[in-house]
PyMOL commands that place a pseudoatom at each C-alpha (Angstrom):
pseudoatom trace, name=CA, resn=UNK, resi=1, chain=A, elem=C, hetatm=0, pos=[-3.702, -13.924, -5.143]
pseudoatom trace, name=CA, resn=UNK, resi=2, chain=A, elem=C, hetatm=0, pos=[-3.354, -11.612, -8.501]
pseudoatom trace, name=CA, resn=UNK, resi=3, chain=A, elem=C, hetatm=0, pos=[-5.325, -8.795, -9.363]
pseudoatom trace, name=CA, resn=UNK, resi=4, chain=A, elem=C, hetatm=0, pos=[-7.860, -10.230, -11.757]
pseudoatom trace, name=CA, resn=UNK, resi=5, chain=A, elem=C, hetatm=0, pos=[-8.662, -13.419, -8.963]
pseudoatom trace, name=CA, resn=UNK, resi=6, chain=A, elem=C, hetatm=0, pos=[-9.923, -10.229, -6.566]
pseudoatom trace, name=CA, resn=UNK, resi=7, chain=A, elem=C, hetatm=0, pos=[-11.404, -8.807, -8.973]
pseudoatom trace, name=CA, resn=UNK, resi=8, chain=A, elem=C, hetatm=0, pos=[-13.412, -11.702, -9.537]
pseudoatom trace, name=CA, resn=UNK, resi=9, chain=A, elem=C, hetatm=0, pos=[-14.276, -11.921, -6.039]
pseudoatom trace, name=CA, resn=UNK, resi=10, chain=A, elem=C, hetatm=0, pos=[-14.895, -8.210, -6.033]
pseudoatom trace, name=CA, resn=UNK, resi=11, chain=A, elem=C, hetatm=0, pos=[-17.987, -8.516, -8.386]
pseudoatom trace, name=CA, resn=UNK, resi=12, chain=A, elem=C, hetatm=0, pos=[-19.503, -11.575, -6.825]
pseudoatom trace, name=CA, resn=UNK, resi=13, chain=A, elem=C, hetatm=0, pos=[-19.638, -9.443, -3.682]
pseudoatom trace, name=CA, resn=UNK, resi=14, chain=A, elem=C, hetatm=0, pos=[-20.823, -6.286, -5.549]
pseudoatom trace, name=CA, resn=UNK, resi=15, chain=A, elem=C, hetatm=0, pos=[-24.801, -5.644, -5.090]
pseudoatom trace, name=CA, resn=UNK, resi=16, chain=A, elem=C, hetatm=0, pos=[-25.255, -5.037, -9.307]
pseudoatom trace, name=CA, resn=UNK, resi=17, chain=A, elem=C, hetatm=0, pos=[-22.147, -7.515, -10.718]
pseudoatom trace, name=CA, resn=UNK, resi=18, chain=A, elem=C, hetatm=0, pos=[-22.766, -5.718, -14.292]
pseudoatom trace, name=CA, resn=UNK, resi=19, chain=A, elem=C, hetatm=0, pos=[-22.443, -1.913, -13.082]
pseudoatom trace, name=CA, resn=UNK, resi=20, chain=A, elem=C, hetatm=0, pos=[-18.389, -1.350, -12.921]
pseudoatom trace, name=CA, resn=UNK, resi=21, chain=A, elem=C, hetatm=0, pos=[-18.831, 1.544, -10.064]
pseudoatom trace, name=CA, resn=UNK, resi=22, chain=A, elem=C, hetatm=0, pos=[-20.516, -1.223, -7.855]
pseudoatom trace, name=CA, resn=UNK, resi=23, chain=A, elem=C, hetatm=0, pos=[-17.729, -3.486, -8.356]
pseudoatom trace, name=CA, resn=UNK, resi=24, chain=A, elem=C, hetatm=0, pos=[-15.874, -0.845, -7.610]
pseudoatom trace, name=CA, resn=UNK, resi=25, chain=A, elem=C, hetatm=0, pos=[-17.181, -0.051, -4.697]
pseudoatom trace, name=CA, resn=UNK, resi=26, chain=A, elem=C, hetatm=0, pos=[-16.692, -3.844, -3.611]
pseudoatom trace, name=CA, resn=UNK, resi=27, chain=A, elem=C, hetatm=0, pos=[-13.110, -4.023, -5.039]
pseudoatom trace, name=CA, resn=UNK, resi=28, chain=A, elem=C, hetatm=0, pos=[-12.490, -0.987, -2.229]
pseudoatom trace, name=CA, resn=UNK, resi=29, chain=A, elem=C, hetatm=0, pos=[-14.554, -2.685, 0.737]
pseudoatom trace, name=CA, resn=UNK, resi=30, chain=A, elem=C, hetatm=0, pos=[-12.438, -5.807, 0.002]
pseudoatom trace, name=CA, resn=UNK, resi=31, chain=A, elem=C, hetatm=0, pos=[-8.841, -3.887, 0.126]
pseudoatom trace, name=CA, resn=UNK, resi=32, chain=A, elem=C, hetatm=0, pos=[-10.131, -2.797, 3.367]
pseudoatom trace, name=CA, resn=UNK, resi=33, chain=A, elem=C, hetatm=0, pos=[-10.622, -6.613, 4.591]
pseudoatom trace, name=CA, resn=UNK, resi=34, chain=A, elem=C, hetatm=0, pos=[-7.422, -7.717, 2.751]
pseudoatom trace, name=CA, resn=UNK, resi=35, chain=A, elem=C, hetatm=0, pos=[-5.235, -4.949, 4.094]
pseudoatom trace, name=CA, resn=UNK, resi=36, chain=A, elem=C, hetatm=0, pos=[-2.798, -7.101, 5.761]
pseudoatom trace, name=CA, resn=UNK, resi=37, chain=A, elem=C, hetatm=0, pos=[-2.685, -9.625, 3.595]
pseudoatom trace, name=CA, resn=UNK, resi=38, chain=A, elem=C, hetatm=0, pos=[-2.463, -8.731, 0.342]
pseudoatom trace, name=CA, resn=UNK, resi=39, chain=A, elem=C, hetatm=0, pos=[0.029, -6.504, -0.172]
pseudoatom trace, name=CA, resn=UNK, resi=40, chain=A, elem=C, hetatm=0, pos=[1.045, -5.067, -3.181]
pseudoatom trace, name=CA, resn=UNK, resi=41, chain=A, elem=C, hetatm=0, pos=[-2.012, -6.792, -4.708]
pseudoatom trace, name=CA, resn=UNK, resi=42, chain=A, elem=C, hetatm=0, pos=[-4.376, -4.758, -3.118]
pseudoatom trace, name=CA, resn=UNK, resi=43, chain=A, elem=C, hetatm=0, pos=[-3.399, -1.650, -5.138]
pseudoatom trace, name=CA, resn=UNK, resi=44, chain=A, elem=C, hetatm=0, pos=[-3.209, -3.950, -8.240]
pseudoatom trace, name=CA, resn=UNK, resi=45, chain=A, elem=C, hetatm=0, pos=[-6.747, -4.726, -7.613]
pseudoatom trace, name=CA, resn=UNK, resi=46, chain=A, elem=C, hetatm=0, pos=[-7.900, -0.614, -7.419]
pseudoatom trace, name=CA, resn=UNK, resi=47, chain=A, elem=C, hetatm=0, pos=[-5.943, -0.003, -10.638]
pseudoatom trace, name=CA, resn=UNK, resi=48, chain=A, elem=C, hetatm=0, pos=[-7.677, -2.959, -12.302]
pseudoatom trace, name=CA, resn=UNK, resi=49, chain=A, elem=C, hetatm=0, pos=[-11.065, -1.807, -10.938]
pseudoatom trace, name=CA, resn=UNK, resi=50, chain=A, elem=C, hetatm=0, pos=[-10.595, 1.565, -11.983]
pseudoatom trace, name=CA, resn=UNK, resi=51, chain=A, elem=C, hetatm=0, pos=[-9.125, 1.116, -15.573]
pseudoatom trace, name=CA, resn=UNK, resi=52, chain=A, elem=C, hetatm=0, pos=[-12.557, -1.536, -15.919]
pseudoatom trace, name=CA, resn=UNK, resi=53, chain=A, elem=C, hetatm=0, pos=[-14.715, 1.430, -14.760]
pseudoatom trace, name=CA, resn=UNK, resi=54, chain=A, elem=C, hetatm=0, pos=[-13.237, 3.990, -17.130]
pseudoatom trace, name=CA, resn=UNK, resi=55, chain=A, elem=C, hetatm=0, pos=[-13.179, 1.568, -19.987]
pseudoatom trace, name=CA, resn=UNK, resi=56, chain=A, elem=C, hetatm=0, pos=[-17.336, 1.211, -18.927]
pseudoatom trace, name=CA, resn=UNK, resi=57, chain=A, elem=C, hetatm=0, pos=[-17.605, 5.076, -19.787]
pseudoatom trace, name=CA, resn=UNK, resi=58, chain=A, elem=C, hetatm=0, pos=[-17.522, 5.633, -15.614]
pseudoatom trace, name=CA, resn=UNK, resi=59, chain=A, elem=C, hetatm=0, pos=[-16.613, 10.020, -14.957]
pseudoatom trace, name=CA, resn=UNK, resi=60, chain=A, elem=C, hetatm=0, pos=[-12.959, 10.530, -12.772]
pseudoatom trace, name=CA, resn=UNK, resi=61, chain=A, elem=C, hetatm=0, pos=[-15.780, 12.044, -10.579]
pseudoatom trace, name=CA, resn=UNK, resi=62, chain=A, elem=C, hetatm=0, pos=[-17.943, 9.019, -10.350]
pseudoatom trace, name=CA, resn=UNK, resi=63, chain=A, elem=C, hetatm=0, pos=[-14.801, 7.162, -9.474]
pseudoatom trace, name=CA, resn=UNK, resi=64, chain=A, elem=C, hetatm=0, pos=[-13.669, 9.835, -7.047]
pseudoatom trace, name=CA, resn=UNK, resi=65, chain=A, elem=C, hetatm=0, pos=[-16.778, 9.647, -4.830]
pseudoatom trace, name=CA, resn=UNK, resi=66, chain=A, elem=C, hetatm=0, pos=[-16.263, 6.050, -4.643]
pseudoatom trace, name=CA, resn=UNK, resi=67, chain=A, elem=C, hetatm=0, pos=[-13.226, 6.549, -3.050]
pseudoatom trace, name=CA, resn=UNK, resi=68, chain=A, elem=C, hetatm=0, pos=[-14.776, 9.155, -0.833]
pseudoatom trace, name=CA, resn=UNK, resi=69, chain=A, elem=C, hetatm=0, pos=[-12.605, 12.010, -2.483]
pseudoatom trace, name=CA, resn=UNK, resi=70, chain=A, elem=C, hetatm=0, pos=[-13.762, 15.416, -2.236]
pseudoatom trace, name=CA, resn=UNK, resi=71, chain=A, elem=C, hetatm=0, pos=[-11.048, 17.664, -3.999]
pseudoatom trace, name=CA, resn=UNK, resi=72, chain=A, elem=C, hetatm=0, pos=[-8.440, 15.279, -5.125]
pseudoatom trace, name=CA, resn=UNK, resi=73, chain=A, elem=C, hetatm=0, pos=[-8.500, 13.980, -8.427]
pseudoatom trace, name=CA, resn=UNK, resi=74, chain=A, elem=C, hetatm=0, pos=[-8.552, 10.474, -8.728]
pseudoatom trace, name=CA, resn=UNK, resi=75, chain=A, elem=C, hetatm=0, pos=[-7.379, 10.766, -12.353]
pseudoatom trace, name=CA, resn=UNK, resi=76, chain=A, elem=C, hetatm=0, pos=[-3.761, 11.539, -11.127]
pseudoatom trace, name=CA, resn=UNK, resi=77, chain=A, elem=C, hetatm=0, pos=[-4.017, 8.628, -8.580]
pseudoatom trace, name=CA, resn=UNK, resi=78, chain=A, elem=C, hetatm=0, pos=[-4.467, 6.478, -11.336]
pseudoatom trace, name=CA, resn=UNK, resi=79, chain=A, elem=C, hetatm=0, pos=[-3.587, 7.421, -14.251]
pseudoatom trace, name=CA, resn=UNK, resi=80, chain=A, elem=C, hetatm=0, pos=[-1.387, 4.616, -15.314]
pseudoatom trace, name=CA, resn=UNK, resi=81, chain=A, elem=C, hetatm=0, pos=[2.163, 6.631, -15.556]
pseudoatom trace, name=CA, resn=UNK, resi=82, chain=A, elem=C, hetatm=0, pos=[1.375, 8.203, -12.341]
pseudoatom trace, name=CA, resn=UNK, resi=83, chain=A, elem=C, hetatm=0, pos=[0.523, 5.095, -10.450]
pseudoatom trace, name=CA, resn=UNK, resi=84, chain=A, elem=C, hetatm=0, pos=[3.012, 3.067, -11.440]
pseudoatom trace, name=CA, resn=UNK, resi=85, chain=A, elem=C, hetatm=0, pos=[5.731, 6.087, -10.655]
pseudoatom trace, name=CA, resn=UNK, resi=86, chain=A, elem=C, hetatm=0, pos=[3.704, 6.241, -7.204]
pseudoatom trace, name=CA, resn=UNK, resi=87, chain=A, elem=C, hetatm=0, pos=[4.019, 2.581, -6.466]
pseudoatom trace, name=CA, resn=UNK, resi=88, chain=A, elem=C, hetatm=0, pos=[7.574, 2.442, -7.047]
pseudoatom trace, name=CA, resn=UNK, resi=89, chain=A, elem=C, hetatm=0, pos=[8.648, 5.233, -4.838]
pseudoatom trace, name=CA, resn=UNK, resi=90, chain=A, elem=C, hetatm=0, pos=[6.672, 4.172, -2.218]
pseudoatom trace, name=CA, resn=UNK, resi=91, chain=A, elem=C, hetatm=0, pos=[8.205, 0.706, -2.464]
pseudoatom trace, name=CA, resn=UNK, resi=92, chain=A, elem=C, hetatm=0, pos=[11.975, 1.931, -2.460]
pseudoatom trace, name=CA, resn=UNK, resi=93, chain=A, elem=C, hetatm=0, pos=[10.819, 4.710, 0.401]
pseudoatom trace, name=CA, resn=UNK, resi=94, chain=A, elem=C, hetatm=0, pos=[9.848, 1.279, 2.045]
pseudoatom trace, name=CA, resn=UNK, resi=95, chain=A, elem=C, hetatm=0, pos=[12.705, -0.777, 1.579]
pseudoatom trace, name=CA, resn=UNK, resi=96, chain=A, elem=C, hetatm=0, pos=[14.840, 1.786, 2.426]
pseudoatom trace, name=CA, resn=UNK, resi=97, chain=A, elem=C, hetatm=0, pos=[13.417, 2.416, 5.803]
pseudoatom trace, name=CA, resn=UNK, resi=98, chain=A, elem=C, hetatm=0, pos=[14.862, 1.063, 8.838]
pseudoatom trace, name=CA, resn=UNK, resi=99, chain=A, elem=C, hetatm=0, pos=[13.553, -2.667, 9.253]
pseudoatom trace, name=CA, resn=UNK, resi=100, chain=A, elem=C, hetatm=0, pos=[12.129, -2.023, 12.993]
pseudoatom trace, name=CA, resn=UNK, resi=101, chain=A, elem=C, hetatm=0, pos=[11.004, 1.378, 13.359]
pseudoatom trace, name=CA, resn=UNK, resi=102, chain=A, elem=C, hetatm=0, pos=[10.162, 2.349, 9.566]
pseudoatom trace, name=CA, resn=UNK, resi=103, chain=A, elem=C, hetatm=0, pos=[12.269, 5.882, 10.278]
pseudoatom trace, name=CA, resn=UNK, resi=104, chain=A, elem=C, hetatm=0, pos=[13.338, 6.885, 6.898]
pseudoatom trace, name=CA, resn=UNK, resi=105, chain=A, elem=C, hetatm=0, pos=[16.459, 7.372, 5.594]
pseudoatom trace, name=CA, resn=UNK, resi=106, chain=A, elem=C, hetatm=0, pos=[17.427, 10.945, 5.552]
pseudoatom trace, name=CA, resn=UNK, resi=107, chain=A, elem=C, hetatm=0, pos=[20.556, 13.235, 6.062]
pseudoatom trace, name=CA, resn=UNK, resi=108, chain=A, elem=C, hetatm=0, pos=[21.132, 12.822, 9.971]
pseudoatom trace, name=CA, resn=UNK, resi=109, chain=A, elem=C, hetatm=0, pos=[19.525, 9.336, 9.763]
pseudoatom trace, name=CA, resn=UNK, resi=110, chain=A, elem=C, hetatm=0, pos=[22.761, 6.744, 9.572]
pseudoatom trace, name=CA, resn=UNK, resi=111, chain=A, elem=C, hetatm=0, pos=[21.751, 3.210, 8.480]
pseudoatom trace, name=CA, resn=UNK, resi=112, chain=A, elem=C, hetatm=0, pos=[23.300, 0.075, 8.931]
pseudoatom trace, name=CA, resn=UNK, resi=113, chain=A, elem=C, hetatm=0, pos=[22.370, -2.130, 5.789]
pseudoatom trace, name=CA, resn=UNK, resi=114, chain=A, elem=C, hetatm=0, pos=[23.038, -6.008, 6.118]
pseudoatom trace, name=CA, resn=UNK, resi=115, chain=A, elem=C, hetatm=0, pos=[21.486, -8.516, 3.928]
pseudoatom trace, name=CA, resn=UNK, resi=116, chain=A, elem=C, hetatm=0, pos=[17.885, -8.956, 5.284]
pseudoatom trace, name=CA, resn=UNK, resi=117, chain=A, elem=C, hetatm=0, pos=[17.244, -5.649, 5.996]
pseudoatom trace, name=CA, resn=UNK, resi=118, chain=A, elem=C, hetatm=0, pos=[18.618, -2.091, 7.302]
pseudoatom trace, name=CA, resn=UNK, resi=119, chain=A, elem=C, hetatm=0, pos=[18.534, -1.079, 10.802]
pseudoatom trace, name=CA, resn=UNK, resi=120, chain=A, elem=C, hetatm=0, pos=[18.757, 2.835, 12.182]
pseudoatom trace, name=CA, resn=UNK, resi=121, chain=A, elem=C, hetatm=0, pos=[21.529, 4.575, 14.573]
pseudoatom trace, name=CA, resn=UNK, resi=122, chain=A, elem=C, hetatm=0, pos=[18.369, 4.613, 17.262]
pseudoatom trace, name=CA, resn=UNK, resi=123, chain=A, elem=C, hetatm=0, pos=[17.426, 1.629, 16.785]
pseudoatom trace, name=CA, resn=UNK, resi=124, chain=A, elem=C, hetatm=0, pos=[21.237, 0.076, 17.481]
pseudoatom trace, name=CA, resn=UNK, resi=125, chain=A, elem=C, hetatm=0, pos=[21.353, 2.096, 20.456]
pseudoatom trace, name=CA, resn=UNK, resi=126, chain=A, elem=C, hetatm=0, pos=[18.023, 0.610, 21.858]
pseudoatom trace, name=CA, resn=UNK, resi=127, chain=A, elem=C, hetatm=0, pos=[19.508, -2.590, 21.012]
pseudoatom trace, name=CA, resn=UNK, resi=128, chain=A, elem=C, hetatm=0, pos=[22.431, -2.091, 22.751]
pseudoatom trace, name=CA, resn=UNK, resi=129, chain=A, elem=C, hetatm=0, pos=[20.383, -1.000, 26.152]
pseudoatom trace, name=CA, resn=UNK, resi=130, chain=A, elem=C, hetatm=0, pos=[18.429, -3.926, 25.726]
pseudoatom trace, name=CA, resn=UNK, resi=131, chain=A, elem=C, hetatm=0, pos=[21.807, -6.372, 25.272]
pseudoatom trace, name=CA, resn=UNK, resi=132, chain=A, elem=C, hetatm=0, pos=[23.274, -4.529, 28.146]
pseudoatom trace, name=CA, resn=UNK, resi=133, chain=A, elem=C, hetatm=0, pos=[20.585, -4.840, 30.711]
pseudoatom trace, name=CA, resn=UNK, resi=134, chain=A, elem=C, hetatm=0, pos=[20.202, -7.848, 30.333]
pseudoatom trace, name=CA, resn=UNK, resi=135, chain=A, elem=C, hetatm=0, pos=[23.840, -8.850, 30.632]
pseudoatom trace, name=CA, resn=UNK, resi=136, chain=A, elem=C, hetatm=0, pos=[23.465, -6.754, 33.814]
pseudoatom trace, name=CA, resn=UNK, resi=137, chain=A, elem=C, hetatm=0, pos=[20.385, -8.770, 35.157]
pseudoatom trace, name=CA, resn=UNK, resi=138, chain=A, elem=C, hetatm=0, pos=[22.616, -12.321, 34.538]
pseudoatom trace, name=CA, resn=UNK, resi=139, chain=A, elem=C, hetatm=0, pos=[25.363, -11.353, 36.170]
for i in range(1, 139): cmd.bond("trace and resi %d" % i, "trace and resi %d" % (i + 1))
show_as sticks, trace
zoom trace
């Protein structure tokens, strides 16, 4: 479902459809529904409903409290450069990851990539155990 579809369905839900913090405030409620999902649409959706409320003359503070932020700024979450810069680290931090566990890659961390996926030196060795014992049970 794209961005502007929940957005939609964000302001029929929203108590005051006119008043952009109240849609909002509906656009977050339904991320939280749609969390599985989704996907990357759900952060689509908040970047929609945010630019909408700043275009409506809504405060980054307005917006913050929304969001139930005390001390961060909710300008640098989504200011477009910034988000979009965001998103796409955490996407390659997420593809990168190993396909079971979700360990990140690092410097001691030795990956096996194959098409569909990658899959960490732990996670072979688990693998392994698993193969084994049950080559021991069949025996």
């Amino acid at each position: 479902m794209e961005a502007s579809e929940l957005l939609e369905r964000a302001r029929s839900r929203a108590s005051d459809p006119e008043n952009p913090l109240e849609i909002l405030s509906a656009a977050i409620a339904l991320c939280r529904d749609l969390s599985g999902e989704a996907g990357g649409d759900v952060d689509a959706l908040l970047d929609l409903a945010v630019c909408r409320a700043r275009e409506a003359g809504a405060s980054w503070t307005a917006i913050g409290e929304r969001f139930g932020y005390v001390r961060r700024s909710p300008r640098r979450r989504f200011t477009p450069a910034f988000a979009h810069r965001h998103l796409v680290n955490r996407r390659m931090k997420r593809d990168a990851a190993c396909s079971f566990c979700r360990r990140p890659p690092g410097p001691r961390v030795h990956m096996v990539h194959g098409e569909g996926g990658r899959i960490c030196d732990r996670c072979v060795a688990l693998a392994g155990d698993i193969v084994a014992g049950l080559a021991r049970r069949g025996r």
